[in-house]
N, C-alpha and C positions, 0 to 999 in steps of 0.2 A: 417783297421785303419782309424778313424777317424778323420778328422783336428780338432785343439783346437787353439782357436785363445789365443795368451797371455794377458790379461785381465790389469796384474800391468804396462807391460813392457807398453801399449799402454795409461795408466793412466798418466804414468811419460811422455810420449812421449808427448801427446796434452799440459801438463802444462810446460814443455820445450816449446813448438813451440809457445803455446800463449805470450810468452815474447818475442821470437824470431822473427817473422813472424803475428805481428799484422796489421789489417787492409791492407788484399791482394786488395786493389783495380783492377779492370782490366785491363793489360796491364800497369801494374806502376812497377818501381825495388824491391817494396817489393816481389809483387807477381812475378817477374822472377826469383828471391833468391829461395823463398820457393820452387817452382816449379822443379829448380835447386838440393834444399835438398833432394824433394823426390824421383827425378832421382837417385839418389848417391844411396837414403834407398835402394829402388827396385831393383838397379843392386848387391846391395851389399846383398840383401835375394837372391838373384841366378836367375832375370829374365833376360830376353833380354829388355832392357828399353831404351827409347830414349824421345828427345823432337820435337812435330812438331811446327811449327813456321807460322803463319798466321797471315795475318790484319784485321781489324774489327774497323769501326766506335766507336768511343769512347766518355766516356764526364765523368763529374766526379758533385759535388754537394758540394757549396760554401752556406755559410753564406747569409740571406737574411734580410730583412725589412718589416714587416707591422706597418703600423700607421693607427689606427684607428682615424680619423678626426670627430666624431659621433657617441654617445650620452656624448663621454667622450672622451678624447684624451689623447692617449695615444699609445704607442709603443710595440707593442709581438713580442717575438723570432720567427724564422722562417730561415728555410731553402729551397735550391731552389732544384729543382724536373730533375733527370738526363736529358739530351739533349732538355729542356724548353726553351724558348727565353731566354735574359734579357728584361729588361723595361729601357727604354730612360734613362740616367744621373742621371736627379731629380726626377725619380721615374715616375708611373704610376697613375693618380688619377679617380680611378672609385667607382660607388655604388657595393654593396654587394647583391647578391640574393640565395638564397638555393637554390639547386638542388638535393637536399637529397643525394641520393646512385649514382648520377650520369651517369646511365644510358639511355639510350635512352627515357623511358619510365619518366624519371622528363623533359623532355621537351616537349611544351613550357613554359618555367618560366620567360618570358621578362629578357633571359639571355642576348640578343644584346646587345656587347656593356659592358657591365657589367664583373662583376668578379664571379663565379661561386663557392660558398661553395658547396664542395663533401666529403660524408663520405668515409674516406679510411680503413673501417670496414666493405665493404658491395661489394656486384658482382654490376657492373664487376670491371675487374681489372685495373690497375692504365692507360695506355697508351688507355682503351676504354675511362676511363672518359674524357681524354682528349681528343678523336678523337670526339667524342658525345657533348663538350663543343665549338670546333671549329666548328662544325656543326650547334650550334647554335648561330654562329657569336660571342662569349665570348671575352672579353679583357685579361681574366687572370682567374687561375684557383686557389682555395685556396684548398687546402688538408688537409682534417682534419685527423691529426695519431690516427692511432688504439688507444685504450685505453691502456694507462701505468700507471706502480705504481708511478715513476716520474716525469709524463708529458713530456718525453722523445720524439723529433722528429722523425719522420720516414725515413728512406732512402727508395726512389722512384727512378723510372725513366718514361716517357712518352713516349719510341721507342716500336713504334707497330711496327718495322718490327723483324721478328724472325729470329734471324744469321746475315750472313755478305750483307749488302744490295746490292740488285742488280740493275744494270741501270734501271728507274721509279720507285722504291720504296721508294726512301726519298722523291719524293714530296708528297707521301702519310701518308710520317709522320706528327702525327701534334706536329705543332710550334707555342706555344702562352707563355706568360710567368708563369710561374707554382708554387709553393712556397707550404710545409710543416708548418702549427703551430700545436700547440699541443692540444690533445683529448681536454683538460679543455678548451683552449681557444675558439676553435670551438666549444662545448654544448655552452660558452654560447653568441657567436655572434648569434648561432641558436634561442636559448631565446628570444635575442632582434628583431630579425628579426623575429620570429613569433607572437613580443607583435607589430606589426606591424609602431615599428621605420623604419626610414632608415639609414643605415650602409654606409656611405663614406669612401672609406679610400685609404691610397696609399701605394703602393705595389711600392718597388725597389730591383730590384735583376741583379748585377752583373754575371748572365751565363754564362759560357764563350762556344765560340761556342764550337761543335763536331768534332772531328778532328779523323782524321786515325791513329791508333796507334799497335805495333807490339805486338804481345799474345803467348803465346804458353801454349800448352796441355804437360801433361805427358802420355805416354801411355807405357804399360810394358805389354809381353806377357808372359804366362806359356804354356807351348807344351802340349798337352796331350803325353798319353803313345804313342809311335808312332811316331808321328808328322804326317809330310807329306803331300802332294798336298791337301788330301781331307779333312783334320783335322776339328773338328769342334770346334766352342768355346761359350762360355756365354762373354756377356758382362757387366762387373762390372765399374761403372760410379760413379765419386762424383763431383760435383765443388769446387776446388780450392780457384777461389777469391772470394772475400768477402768483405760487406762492413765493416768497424772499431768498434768490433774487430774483427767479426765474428768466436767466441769461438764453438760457438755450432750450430753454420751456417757459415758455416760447416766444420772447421777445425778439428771435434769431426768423419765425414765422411770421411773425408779424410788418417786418421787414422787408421779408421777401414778397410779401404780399404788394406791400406799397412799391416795392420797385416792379413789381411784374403790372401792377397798374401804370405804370409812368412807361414803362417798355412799349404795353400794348396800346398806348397812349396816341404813340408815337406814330403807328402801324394803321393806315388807313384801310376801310377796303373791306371790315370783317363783316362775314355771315351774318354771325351770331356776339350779343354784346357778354360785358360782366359785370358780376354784381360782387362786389370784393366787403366782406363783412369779418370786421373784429370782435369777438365776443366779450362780453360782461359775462361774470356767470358761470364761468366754466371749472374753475376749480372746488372752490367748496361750497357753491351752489348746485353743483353738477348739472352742467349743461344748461341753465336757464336762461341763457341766453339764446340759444340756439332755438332752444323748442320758444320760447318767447316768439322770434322772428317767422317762425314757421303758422305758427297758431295765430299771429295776427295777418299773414301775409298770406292767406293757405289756398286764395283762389291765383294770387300770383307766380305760386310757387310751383301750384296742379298747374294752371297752364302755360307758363311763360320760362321755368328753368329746366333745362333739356336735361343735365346732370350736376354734380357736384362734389369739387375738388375740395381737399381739406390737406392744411400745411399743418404740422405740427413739425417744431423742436428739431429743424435742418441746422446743418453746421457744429455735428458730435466730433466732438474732433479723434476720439479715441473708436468711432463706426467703419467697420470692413465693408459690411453689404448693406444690399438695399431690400429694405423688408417691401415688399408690393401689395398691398391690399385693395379688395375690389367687391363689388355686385358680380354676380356671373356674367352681366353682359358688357362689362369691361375688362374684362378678361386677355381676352387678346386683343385688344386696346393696346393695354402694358404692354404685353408682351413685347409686340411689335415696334413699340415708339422705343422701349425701354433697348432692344435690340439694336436698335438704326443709333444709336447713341454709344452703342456698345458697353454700354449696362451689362457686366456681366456677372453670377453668380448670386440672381436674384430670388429670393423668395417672395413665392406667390400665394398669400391666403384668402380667405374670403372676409368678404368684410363684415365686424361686429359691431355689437353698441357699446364704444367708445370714442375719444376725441370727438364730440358734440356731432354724431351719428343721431340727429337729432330728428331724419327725415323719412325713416323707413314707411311710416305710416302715410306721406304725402305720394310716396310711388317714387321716389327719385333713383336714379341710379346713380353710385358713386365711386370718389377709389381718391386713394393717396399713397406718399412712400414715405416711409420710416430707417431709420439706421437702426443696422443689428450688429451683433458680435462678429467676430469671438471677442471676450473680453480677456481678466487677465485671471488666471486660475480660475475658482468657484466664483469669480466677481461679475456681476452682468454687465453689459457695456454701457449702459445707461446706470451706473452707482449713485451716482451726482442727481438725478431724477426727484424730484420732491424734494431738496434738502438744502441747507445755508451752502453748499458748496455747490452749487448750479451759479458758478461764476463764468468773466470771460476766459476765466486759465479752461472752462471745458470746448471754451469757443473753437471750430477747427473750420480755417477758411478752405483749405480743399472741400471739405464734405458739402458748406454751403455753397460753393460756386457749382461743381456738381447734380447738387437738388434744385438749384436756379437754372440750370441746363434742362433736366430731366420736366420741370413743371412749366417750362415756356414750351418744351414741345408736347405737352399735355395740351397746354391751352391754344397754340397757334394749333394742333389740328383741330382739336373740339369745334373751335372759334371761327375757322377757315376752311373745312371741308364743305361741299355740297350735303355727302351723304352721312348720316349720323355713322359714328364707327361702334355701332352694336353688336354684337354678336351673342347671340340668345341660344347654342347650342349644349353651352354646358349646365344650363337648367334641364333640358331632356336630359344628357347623361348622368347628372344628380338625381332628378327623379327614375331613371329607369336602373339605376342601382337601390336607389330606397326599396323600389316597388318587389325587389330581389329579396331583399333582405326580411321584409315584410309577410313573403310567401308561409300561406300557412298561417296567419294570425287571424282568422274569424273576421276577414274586413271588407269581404268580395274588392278585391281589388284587378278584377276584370275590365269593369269601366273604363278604369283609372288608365289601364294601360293599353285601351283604345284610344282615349282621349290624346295620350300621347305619340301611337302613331300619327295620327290623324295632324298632331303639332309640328311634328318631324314632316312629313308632307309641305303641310302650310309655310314652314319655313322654308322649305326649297323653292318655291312659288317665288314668298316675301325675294330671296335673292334677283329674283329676276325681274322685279319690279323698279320702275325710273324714284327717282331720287325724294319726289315730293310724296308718292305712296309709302313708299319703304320710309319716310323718316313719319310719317304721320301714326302706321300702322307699330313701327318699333317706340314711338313714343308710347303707346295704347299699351302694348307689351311690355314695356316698361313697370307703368305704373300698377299693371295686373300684378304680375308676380313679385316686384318687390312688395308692394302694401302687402298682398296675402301670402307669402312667404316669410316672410323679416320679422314681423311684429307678432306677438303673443295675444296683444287686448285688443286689434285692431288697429285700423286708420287713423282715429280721433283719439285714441289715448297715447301717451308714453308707456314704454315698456318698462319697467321696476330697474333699478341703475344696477347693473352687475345679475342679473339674472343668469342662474345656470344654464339654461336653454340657450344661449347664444353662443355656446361653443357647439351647436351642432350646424350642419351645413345648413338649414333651412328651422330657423328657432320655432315655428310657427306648428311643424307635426314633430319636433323633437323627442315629444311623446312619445308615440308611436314603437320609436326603436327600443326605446324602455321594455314596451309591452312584449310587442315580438321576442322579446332575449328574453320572455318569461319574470321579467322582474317589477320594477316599480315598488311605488308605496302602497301598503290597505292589498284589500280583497282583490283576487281577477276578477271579480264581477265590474268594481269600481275602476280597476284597469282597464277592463275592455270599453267602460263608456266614454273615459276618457277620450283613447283612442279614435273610439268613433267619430264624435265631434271632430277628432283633429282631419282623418281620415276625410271627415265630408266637407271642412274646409278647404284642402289640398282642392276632391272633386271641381266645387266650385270656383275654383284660383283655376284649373284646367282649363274648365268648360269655359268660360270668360277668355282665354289665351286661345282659346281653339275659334271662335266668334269671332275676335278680331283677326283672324286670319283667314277666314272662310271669302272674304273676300279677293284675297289672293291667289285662293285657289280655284275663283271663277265658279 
């Protein structure tokens, strides 16, 4: 028997709750109410459900001020940018200078001093542009929102720490005063500052500081058949709060979450149980919900959850494709489930630190699906994303009956197969393309590329192995290569939220290719030691994957 998620009952559910339950802020009484309802849903479909209760740095996003003082004066909307300074009483009066996409690489732009124009349509992500504008000594940071069909503000935040901060991480946060105007207004200060006017203007924004405030997560268990000491489970994830109203980010996930517990509810007979958790935390706390449950749950999580599925923001009504993301060893996982469903025209990336990607350092492997374009002209198909118009007019019941297809047959095989569905092959052809590209950089990468025959071997073995070896030894390899690949600080830390490095295939030696291409920041002396460290990481991530396969290999 198959679980069948119910499609109308979960229709009428989200446009019940979007009246109910608008605008879950984090750690605010809406979002304790909501969080509250869906305790009640999930003990009342038959699980064992509770609330856990944590604190988390907090801040929230008020009304702001630009006055343009030059070529014309005049006054734009704006809002101010989560845990940003304020500016002084009577406002802030500095000149204006572009920094395009706001990365490291628009600097220097004689931002000293000045206020920083950054596209918030472009990498990196919001809390780098601000780490990178303090860097360059900035007075104030202007955020230009994604393009909307309304000219709609953005909700942001600038906390680069990921979770609940710990002693030394907020003085690493940066603090300057920050402010949202909209896509139109920003093209065309950019205009003017490229017809090479100069732009005065002054910024005043009322922030109110960051304060400590109390969150909780829902979490709801399903036993497998069995239960017992060694139970194994999938982790199914969505966050909760949300900025206003967050219809389809993601109160549409959250949904689906609870009906695919009530589906699988239904379904006796599973392998392997779930653990279905709603996040606190997630939007302008960034993630602290997530890394909360990981960090107090973290000998539960190393031994008892195989992988972990994560819903975000199903049921776009304006989405053509299905974005695919993954760990390398669910890979063709997707593919293949995504296939048998006739999923077609899918994009397959690897997976980063977003949507409360909160586990790399526990070893998990993971993956979920997103909607993608095309949108409409220059518009992304997500415009509505962050903004007062994430209503139900973006709700679209195809996309989410769809994603309620595609994540019941995620979880009915995870759930229901004897043998884990890993496949570990495309971490050798990730590595043995790095170790190419590498050639020639002062790094003896000989070892390395023994280590990886040697893995390549062991993995033909691991195939041939019955079902309770192969899932024990692909659990061990698992958690090898995610922790030491994925994460930048290790196991036990979070990695800084929106870090550059997590656009490369593997964040952890993304160094490396820096060096190899001859470039980087400072001296090659200081480059090459970088590298090295990254270099003998990898080694040791190898050697460890090569170990737990020697057994395999007899």
């Amino acid at each position: 028997m198959q679980a069948q998620v119910d499609i109308r009952r979960a229709v009428d559910t989200i446009h019940e709750l979007a009246g109910r339950f608008p605008g879950r802020l984090s750690g605010t009484r809406t979002q304790h109410e909501a969080a509250r309802w869906f305790l009640d849903a999930f003990r009342g479909a038959g699980l064992d459900a509770r609330l856990e209760t944590f604190r988390s740095l907090n801040s929230t996003v008020v009304a702001a001020e630009v006055e343009l003082l030059a070529p014309v004066r005049e006054i734009l909307a704006a809002q101010t940018l989560g845990y940003a300074r304020a500016t002084p009483p009577g406002g802030l009066v500095v000149e204006l200078v572009d920094a395009g996409g706001g990365g490291a690489s628009a600097y220097p732009c004689g931002a000293a001093g000045r206020a920083t124009l950054v596209s918030g349509y472009e990498s990196p992500a919001t809390p780098e542009k601000a780490r990178e504008a303090v860097r360059a000594g900035a007075a104030a940071l202007i955020y230009i929102s994604p393009p909307a069909r309304s000219g709609e503000l953005a909700f942001r935040a600038v906390k680069s720490i990921w979770g609940v901060p710990a002693p030394g991480e907020l003085a690493d946060m940066p603090r300057l005063p920050a402010v949202a105007i909209s896509y139109e207004e920003g093209q065309r200060l950019r205009r003017i500052l490229a017809g090479g006017q100069s732009v005065p203007l002054r910024v005043t924004a009322a922030q109110p500081e960051p304060a400590w405030a109390d969150m909780a997560n829902v979490v709801a268990t399903l036993e497998p058949e069995g239960g017992g000491p060694a139970a194994e489970y999938v982790l199914v994830h969505a966050h909760l709060d949300s900025w206003d109203p967050g219809v389809t980010d993601n109160l549409t996930g959250d949904v689906l979450a609870l009906e695919l517990a009530r589906a699988f509810r239904a379904v006796p007979g599973r392998r392997r149980g779930l653990v279905f958790c709603l996040w606190d935390g997630h939007e302008i706390a960034e993630a602290s919900g997530s890394a909360s449950f990981v960090e107090r749950h973290w000998d539960f999580v190393r031994e008892r959850i195989v992988c972990q599925v994560n819903i975000d923001s199903p049921g776009l009504a304006d989405a053509r494709r299905v974005l695919a993301r993954q760990t390398p060893e669910m890979l063709r996982f997707q593919q293949d489930v995504n296939a048998a469903l006739g999923v077609g025209g899918a994009l397959y990336e690897p997976l980063y630190r977003s949507a409360d990607q909160s586990f790399f350092g526990a070893g998990l492997p993971g993956c979920y699906v997103f909607g993608a374009g095309p949108g409409d002209g220059d518009l992304p198909v997500l415009w509505y994303t962050h903004t007062r118009s994430d209503t139900l007019e973006q709700f679209g019941e195809a996309h989410f009956a769809q994603f309620a297809a595609i994540y019941t047959a995620y979880l009915d095989r995870l759930t229901g197969v004897a043998r884990l569905p890993f496949d570990f092959s495309p971490y050798v052809e990730r590595i043995d393309d790095a170790l190419r590209r590498w050639r020639g950089a002062e790094l003896d990468l000989q070892p390395l590329g023994d280590d990886v025959e040697a893995i390549r071997r062991g993995l033909t073995a691991l195939a041939n192995e019955g079902d309770q070896a192969f899932n024990e030894r692909a659990r061990a390899l698992a958690r090898t290569w995610v922790a030491g690949l994925f994460t930048t600080v290790g196991p036990y830390r979070q990695d800084r939220y929106g870090a550059t490095e997590f656009g490369a295939s593997f964040p952890a030696v993304a160094g490396i290719d820096a060096f190899a291409r001859g470039g980087g920041a400072g001296p090659r002396e200081a480059g090459l030691a970088a590298a090295l460290r990254e270099r003998n990481r990898l080694a040791d991530t190898l050697r460890r994957a090569r170990a737990v396969l020697e057994g395999a290999m007899g």
